[in-house]
C-alpha positions in Angstrom: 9.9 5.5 -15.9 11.4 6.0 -12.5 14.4 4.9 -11.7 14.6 1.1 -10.6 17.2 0.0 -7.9 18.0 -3.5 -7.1 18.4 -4.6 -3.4 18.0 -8.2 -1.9 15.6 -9.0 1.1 14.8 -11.7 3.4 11.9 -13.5 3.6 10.7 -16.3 5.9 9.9 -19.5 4.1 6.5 -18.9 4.2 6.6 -15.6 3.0 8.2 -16.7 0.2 6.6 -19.4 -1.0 3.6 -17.4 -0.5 5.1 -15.1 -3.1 6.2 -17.7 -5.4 2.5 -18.9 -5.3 1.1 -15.7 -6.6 3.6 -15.6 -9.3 2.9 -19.2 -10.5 -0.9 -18.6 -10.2 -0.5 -16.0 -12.5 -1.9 -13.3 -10.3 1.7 -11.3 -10.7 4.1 -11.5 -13.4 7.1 -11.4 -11.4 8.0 -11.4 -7.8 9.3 -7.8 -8.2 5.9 -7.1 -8.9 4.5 -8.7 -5.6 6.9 -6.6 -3.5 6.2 -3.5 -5.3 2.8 -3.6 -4.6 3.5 -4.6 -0.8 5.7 -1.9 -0.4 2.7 0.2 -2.1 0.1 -0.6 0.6 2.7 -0.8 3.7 3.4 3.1 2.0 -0.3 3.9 1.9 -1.4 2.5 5.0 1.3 4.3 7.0 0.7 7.2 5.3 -3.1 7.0 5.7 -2.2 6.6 9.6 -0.1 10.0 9.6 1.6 8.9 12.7 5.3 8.1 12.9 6.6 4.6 14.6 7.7 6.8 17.5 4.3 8.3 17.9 2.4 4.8 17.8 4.8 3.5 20.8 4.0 6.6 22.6 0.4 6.0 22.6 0.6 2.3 23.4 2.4 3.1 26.2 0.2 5.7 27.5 -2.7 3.5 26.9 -0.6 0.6 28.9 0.4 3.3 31.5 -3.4 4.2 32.2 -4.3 1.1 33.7 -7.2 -1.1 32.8 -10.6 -0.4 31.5 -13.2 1.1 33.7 -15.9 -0.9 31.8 -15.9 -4.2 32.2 -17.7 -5.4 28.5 -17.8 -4.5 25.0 -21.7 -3.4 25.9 -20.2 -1.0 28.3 -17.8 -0.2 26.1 -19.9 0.8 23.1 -22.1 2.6 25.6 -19.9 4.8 26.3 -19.1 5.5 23.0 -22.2 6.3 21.9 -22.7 8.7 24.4 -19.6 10.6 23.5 -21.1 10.7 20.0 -24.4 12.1 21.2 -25.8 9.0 19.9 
């Protein structure tokens, strides 16, 4: 078994009685268990990504710094797409 190390977080009310909640319902054993497995996903998500935090600013801010959409509706929009896909 790995090694288990004990920190302390911080969590809005909310949060935390939303954790309490899956505890009591019987959906987790333990609130240790509910973080793990949100620390799990956040992992896999940003892992499934592959970009760093620095990365995903850089490319918001190009896409801000290129100004607004040349098509004016989703239709347009998916339109476009398509034809970039051969579609």
């Amino acid at each position: 078994m790995a090694k288990v190390e004990k920190i302390t977080i911080a969590l809005t009310a909310e949060m935390a009685g939303s954790v309490r909640h899956a505890v009591e319902s019987g959906e987790y054993a333990s609130t240790s268990e509910v973080i793990r497995e949100a620390v799990r996903e956040w992992r896999e998500r940003r892992d499934l990504l592959g970009f760093t935090a620095g990365q995903l600013r850089d490319m918001a801010q190009a896409g801000i710094d290129s100004g607004p959409s040349p098509y004016a509706t989703m239709a347009e929009v998916k339109a476009e797409a398509r034809r970039r896909s051969g579609r």
